[in-house]
Each structure stands twice: as structure tokens, then as C-alpha cells.
C-alpha positions as CSV (number, residue, x, y, z in Angstrom):
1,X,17.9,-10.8,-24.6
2,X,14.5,-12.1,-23.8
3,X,13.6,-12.7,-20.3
4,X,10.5,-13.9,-20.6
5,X,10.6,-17.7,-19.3
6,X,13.4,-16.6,-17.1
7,X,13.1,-16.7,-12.8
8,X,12.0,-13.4,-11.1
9,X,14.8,-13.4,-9.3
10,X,17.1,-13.5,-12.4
11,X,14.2,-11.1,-14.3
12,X,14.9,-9.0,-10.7
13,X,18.6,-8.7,-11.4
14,X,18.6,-8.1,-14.9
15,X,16.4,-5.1,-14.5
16,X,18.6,-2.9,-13.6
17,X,20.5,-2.7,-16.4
18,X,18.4,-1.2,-18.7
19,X,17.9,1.2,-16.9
20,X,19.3,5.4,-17.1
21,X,20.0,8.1,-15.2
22,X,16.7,8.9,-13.3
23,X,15.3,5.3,-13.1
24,X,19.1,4.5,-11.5
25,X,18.7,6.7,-9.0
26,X,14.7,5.6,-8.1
27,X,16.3,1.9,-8.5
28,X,19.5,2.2,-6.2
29,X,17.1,4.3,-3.5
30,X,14.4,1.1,-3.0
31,X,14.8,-0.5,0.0
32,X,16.2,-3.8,0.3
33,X,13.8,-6.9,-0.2
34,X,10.8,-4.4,-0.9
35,X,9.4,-6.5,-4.1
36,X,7.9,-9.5,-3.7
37,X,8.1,-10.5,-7.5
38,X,9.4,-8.9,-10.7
39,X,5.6,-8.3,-11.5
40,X,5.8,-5.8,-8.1
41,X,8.8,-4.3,-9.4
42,X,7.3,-3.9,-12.8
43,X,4.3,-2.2,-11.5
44,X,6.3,0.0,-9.0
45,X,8.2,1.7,-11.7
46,X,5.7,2.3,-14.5
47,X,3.6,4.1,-11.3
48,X,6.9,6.1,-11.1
49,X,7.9,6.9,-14.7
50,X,4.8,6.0,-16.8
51,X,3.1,9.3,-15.8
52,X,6.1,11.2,-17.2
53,X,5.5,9.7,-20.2
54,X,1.4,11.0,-20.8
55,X,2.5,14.5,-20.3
56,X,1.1,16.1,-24.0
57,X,3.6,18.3,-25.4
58,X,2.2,21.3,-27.2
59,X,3.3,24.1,-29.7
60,X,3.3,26.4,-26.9
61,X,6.6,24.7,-25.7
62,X,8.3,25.8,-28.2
63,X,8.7,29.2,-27.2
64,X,10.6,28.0,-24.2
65,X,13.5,26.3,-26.0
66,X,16.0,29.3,-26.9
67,X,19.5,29.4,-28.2
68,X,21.7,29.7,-25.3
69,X,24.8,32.0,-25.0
70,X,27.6,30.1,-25.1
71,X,25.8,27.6,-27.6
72,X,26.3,27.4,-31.0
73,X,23.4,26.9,-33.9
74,X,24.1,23.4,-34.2
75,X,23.1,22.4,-30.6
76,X,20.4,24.9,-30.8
77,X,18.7,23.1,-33.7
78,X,19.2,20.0,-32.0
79,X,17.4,20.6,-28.8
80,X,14.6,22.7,-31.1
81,X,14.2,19.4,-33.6
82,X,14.0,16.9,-30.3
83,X,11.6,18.8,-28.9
84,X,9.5,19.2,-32.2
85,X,9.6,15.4,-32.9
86,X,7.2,15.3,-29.1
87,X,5.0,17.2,-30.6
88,X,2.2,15.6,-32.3
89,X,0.7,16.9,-35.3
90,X,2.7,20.1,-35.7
91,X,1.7,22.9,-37.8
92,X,4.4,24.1,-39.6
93,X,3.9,27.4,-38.9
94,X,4.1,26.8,-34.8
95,X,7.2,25.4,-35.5
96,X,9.4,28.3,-37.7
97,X,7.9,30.9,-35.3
98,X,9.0,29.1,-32.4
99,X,12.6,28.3,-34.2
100,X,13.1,32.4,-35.0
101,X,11.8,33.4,-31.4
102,X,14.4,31.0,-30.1
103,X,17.5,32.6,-32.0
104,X,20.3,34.5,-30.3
105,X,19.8,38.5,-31.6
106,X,22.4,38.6,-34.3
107,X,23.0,38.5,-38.4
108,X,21.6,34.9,-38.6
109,X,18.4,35.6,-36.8
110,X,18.0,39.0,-38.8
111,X,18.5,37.4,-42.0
112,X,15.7,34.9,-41.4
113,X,13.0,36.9,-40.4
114,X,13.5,39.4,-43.7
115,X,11.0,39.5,-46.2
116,X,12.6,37.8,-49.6
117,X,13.4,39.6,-52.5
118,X,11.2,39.2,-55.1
119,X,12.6,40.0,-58.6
């Protein structure tokens, strides 16, 4: 749906919702009447959630992201992939030494990180 030769005040009420979680909450605590135009509430929220956006994401991060607990592989490797798909220009090697020092201690991560036979 393209909004584009629409009112503001129809622009204004449509905005909402596309928005998620966070920008809900920013939305819902505005106070009443506080945009003059949908161009106001445009440039209100990209100053609020555009600067989320710029923040680089580096190799480095990787290390943070481990395997939790009571989490299997599966939604490990899915939180791991997300977060390599922010990083731009990722060297391989960042990325498997960031996915083994993220495992749980166990047979999986031992079996990984042993040199392979070669016959």
C-alpha cells in the first residue's frame, strides 16, 4: 500500500501499523497532537531509531554470542548466522573462531576443534 498522494492525517494513522515492538512503545508514549504533519512524525522517529541503525557491527561481536544452557545447537546457530549476516565483509576465519568459542563444553564442541585425520 502506497501512501504517497494520501492526506497526512490518513499518512498519520496508517503509520502505526508498520510499526514493532520498540517503535510501539516510542509511538503509544508521544503525546497527543505533538506532530504538526506526517513530515514531523517522519523526522521524529528516524532521530529515534535511525541511529540504531549506523551502529558498525564488527568481528569482535562475535565472541559475545554463546550457546546458552538450556539451548539447543539449532537456536545457537541461528542467533550466530543473524548476527554474522550484520557483519560486513567477514573473514572467514573471525567467523569459525567465534562459532567454536561460542559452543557449550561438550562432545560437539570437542569434535570441532580436533585436528583431522590425515590418511
Amino acid at each position: 500500500m502506497y501512501l504517497t498522494d494520501t492526506l497526512d492525517t490518513t499518512r498519520c494513522k496508517a503509520f502505526p501499523t508498520t510499526l514493532t515492538k520498540t517503535a510501539i512503545k516510542w509511538f503509544d508514549s508521544l503525546p497527543p497532537r505533538l506532530m504538526a504533519s506526517f513530515d514531523d512524525l517522519a523526522k521524529k522517529f528516524l532521530a529515534r531509531f535511525s541511529i540504531q541503525k549506523d551502529k558498525t557491527k564488527h568481528a569482535l561481536s562475535l565472541l559475545g554470542i554463546k550457546q546458552e544452557d538450556r539451548k539447543g545447537l539449532r537456536s545457537y546457530m541461528e542467533r550466530f548466522n543473524k548476527a554474522c549476516l550484520d557483519i560486513q565483509n567477514l573473514p572467514t576465519e573471525a567467523a569459525i573462531i567465534g562459532l567454536i568459542n561460542g559452543l557449550r563444553e561438550g562432545p560437539f564442541s570437542h569434535s570441532i576443534q580436533e585436528a583431522p585425520n590425515i590418511s
